[in-house]
C-alpha positions as a printed NumPy array, in Angstrom:
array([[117.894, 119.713, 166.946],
       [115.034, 117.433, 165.697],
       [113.354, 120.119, 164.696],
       [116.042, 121.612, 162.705],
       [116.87 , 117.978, 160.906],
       [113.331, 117.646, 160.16 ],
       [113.297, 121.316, 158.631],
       [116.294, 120.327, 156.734],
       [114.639, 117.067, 154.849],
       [111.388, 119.075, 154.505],
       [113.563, 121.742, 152.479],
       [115.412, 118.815, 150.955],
       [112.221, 116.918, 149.73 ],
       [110.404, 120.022, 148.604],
       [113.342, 120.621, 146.259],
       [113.338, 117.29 , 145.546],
       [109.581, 116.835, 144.178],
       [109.621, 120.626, 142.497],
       [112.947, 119.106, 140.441],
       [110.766, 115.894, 139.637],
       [107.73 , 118.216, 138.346],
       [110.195, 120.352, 136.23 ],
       [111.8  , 117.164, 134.727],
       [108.712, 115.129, 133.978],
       [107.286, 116.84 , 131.092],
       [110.914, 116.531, 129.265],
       [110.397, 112.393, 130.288],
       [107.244, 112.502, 129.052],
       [107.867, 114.303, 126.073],
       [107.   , 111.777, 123.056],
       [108.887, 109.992, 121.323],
       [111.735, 108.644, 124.304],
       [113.288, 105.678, 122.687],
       [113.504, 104.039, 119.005],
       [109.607, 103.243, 117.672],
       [109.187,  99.8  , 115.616],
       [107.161, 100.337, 112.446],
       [105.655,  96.928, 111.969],
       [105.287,  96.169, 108.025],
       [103.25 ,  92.968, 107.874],
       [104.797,  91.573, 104.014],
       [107.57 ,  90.304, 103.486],
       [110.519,  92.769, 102.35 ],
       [110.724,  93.322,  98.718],
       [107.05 ,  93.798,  98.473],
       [105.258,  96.877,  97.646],
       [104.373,  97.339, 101.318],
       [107.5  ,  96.98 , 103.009],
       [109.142,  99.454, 100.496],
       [106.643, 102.106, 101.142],
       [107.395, 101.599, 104.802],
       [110.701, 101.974, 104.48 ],
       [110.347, 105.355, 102.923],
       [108.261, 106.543, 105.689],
       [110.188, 105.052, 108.319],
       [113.544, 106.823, 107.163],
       [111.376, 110.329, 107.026],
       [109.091, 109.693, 110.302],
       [112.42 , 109.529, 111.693],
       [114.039, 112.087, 110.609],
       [110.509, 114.862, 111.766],
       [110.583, 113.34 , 115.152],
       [114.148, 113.123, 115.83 ],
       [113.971, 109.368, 117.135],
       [115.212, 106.227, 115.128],
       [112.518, 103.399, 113.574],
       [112.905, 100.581, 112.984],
       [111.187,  99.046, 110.642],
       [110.408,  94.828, 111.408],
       [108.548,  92.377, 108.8  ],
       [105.987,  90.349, 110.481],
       [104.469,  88.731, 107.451],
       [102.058,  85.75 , 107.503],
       [ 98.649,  85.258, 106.784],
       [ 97.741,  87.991, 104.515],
       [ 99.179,  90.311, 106.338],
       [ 96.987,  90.078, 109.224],
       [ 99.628,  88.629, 111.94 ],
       [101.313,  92.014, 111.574],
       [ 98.181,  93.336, 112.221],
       [ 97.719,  91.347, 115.304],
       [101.103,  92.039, 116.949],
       [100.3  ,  96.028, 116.529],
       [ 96.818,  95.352, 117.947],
       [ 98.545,  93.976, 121.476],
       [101.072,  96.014, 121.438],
       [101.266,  98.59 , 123.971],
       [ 99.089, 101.649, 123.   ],
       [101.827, 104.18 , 123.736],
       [103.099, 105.152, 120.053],
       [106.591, 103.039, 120.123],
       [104.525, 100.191, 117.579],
       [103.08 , 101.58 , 114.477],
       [101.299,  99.201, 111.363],
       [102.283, 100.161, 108.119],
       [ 99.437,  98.961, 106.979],
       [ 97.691,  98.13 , 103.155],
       [ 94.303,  98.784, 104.335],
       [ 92.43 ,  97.944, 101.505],
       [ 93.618,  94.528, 101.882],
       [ 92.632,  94.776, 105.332],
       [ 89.185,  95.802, 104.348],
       [ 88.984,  92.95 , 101.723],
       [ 90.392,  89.888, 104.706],
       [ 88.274,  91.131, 107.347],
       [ 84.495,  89.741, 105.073],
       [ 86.182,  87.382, 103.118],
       [ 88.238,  85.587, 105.825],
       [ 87.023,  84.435, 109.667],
       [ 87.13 ,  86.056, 112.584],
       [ 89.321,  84.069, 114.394],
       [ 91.494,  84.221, 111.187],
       [ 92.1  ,  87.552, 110.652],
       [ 92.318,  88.144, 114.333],
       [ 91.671,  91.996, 115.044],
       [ 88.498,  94.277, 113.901],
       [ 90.362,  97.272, 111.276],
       [ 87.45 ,  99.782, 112.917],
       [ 87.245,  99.252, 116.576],
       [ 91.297,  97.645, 117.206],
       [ 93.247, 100.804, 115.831],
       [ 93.348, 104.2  , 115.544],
       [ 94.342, 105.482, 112.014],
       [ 97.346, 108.235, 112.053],
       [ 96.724, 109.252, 108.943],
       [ 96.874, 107.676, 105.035],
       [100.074, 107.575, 103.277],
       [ 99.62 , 106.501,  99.597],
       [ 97.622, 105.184,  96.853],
       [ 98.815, 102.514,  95.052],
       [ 97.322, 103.1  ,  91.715],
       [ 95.344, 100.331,  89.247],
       [ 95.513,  99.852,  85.554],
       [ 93.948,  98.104,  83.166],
       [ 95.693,  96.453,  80.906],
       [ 95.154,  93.825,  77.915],
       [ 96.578,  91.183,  76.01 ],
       [ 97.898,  93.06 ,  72.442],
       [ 96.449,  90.304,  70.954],
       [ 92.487,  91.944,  72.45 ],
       [ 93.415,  94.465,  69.574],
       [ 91.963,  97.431,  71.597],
       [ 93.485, 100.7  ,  72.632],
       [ 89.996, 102.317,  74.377],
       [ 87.766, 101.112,  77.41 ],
       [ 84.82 , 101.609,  75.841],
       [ 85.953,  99.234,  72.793],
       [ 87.332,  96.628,  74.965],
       [ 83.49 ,  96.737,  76.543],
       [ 82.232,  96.704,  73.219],
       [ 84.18 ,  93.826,  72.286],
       [ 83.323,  91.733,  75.313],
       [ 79.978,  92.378,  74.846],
       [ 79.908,  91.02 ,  71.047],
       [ 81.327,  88.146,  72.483],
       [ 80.379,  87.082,  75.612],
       [ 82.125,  84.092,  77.871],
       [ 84.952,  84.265,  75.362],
       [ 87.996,  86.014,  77.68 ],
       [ 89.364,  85.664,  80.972],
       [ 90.64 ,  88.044,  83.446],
       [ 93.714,  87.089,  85.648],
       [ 94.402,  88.134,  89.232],
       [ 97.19 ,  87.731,  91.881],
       [ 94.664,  85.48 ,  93.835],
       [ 91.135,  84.858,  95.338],
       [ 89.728,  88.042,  97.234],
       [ 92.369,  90.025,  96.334],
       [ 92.121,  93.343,  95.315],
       [ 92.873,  92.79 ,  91.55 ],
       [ 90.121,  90.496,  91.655],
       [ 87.475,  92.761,  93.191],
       [ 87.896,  95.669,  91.017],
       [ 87.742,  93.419,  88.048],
       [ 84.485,  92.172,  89.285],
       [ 83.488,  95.702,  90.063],
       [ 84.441,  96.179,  86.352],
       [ 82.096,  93.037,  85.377],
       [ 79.406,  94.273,  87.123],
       [ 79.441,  97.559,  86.509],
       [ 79.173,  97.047,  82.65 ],
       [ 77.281,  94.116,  82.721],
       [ 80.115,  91.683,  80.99 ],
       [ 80.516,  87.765,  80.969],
       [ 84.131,  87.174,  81.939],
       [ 86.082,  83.934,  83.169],
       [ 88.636,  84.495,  86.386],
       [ 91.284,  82.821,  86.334],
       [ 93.576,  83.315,  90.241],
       [ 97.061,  83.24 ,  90.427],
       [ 99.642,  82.631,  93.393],
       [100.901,  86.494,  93.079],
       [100.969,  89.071,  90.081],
       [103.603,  87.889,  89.018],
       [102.424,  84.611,  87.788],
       [ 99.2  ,  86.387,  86.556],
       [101.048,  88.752,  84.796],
       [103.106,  86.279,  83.048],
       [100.085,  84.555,  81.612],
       [ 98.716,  88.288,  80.464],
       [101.896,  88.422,  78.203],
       [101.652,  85.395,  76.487],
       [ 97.711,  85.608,  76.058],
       [ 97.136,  82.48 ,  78.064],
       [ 94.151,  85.083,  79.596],
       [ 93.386,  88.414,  77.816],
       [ 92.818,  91.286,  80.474],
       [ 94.096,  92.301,  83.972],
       [ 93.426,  95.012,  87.1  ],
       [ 97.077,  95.6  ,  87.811],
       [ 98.384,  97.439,  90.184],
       [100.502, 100.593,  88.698],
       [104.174,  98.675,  89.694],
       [103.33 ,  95.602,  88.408],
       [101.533,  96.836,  85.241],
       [104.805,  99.43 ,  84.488],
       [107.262,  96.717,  84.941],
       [105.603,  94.773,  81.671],
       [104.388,  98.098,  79.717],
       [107.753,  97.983,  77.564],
       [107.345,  94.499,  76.316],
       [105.305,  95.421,  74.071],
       [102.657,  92.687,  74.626],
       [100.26 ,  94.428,  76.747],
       [ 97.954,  97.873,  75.859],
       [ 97.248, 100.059,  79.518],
       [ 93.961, 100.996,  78.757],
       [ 92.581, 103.082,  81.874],
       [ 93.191, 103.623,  85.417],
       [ 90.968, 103.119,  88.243],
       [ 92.269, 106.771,  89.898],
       [ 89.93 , 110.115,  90.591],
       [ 93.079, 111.577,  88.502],
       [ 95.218, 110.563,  85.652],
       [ 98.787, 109.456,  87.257],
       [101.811, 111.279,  87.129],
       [103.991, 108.535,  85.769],
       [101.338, 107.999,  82.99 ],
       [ 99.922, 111.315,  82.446],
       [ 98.534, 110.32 ,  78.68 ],
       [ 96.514, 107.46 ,  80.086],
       [ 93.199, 108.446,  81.161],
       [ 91.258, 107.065,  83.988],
       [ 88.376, 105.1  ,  83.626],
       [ 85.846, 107.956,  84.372],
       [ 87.361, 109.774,  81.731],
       [ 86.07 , 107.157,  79.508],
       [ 82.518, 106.317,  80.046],
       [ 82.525, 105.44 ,  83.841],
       [ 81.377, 107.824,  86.35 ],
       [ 82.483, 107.058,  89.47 ],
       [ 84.778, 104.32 ,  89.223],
       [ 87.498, 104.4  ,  91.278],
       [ 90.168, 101.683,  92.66 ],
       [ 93.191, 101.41 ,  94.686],
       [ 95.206, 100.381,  97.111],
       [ 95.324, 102.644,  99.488],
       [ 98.347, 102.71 , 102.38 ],
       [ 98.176, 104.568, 106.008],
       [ 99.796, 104.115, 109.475],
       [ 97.706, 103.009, 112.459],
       [ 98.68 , 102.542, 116.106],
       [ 96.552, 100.88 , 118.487],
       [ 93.24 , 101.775, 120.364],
       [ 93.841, 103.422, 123.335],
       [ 97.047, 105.36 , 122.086],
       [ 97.004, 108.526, 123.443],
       [ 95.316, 111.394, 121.197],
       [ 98.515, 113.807, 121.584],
       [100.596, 111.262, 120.428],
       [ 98.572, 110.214, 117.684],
       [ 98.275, 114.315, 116.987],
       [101.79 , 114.757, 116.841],
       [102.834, 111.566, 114.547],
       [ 99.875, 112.951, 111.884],
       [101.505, 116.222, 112.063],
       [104.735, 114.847, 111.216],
       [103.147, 112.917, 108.464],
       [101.959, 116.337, 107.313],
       [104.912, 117.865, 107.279],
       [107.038, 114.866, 105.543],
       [103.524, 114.479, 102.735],
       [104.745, 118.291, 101.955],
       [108.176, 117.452, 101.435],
       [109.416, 117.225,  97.56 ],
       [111.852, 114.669,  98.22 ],
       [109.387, 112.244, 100.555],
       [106.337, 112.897,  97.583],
       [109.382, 111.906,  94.647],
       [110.605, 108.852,  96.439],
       [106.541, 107.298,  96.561],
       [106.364, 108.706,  93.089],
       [109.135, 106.678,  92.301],
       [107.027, 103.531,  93.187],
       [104.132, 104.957,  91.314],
       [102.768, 105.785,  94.306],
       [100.693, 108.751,  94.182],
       [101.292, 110.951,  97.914],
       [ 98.235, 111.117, 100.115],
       [ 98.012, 112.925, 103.378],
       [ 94.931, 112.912, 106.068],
       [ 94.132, 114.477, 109.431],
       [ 92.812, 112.148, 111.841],
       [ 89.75 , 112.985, 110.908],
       [ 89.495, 112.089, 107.543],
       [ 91.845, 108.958, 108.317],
       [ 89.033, 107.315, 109.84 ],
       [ 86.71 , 108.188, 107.124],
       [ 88.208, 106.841, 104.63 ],
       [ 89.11 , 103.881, 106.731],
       [ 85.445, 103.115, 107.367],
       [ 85.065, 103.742, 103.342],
       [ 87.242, 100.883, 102.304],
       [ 85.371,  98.483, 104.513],
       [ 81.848,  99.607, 103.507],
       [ 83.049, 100.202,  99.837],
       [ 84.811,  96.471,  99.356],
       [ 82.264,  94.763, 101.905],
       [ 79.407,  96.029,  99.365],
       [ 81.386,  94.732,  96.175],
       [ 82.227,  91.168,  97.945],
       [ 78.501,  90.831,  98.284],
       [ 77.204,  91.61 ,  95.291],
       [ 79.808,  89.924,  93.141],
       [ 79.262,  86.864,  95.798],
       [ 83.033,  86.837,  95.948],
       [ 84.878,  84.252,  98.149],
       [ 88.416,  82.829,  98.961],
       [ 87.687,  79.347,  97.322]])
């Protein structure tokens, strides 16, 4: 009799752990529940409406809801830190402005920013560039780069160039601008673009790095001249503007450049299968018109090339803070 009860829960358990093998892969099987795409801006901003448009298509290529949560605050970097302890399993993802990232982590301390961009995450892959224009005061009375150059160089210390803030972006491709063609120019730092912009318009300062949203928004006032953009490519939305290489300046590219990382330790398959959804919504006409839309030009990377060009925005900004001796104060 024992011997026949024990036979019986041998059979029993056998079947039990071959049902538990069988059903483990489809537990396993990423993603299980609802994943929380962590924009670290308020909402409204340029940030959090690029991460609503890939939250609404991420879900829809992995057949899982996200849900997208603003965790805004210090320049975006306590976003950053809640992603970086987050569990590395793939349910927490940082929509993240990395070349803002690149810009905090030399200008800002350590114990500031809170989380290393290079060693913390693991880049999924880019999303977007956010493009940069130059634009001027009408009252400059220039239509070209090279004659705005000429015309700062005739008279040097004269004009001012606005920005959204210390160390922000605006500001360091303006001073890669300065530098570059060996100009005398005044900055005057805003609380936003918006403020800076406002001061463009009514000539209060004469020239501006914009980025493309803010510079479209004020292109129909008829007060301010786009000169150039800072892109490898002329834009889409402003295919008659050329970039700045186009006009005398090989090499010189700007922009704000958008990607999704998860943190270190997340698991390569899962990182492998949220870039190839990425892929696959970067090839869709309807995900490319909707960034478009936000003058947003599309950009897709393997792994790979994610972390190259995440370890390019550090070295490239790190090298402009330092030679334009650029600082928060």
């Amino acid at each position: 009799m024992k011997s026949t009860k024990w036979n019986k829960c041998l059979t029993a358990l056998t079947a039990t752990c071959a049902l538990m093998i069988v059903a483990s892969p489809a537990r396993a099987e990423y993603p299980q529940q609802p994943i929380s795409l962590i924009v670290p801006y308020a909402t409204g901003g340029a940030v959090d409406v690029v991460g609503r448009i890939v939250g609404a298509a991420l879900a829809e290529q992995l057949g899982q809801s996200v849900v997208v949560e603003n965790k805004a605050g210090a320049a975006g970097n306590i976003g950053a830190q809640f992603v970086k302890r987050a569990k590395p399993d793939g349910y927490t993802l940082l929509m993240a402005a990395t070349t803002s990232y690149a810009l905090n982590g030399k200008l800002m301390d350590k114990s500031v920013v809170g989380f290393d961009l290079l060693k913390d995450f693991t880049p999924v892959s880019m999303v977007g560039e956010l493009p940069i224009l130059l634009v001027v005061n009408q009252g400059m009375g220039v239509k070209t780069v090279p004659e705005l150059v000429a015309k700062l160089k005739a008279e040097p210390g004269r004009h001012a160039y606005a920005s959204a803030g210390p160390g922000t972006v605006e500001q360091a491709v303006a001073e890669m601008f300065r530098m570059r063609e060996g100009l005398q120019l005044l900055h005057v730092p805003y609380r936003g673009a918006a403020p800076a912009m406002v001061d463009l318009l009514s000539g209060q300062t004469q020239i501006m790095f914009a980025t493309a949203p803010t510079a479209l928004a004020n292109l129909g006032s008829g007060r301010i001249t786009a000169l150039g953009v800072a892109s490898a490519k002329r834009i889409p939305v402003l295919p008659d503007l050329p970039t700045m290489i186009e006009q005398g300046l090989p090499g010189f590219t700007a922009q704000s450049v958008y990607g999704i990382l998860v943190a270190k330790g997340t698991p390569d398959a899962i990182v492998q299968k949220l870039n190839a959804a990425m892929k696959t919504m970067s090839d869709s006409p309807q995900f490319r018109e909707k960034l478009q839309q936000q003058g947003i030009v599309p950009l897709y990377t393997t792994v790979p090339q994610s972390r190259e060009r995440l370890d390019g925005e550090v070295a490239k900004w790190s090298k402009v803070i330092d030679d334009a001796k650029i600082t928060l104060q």
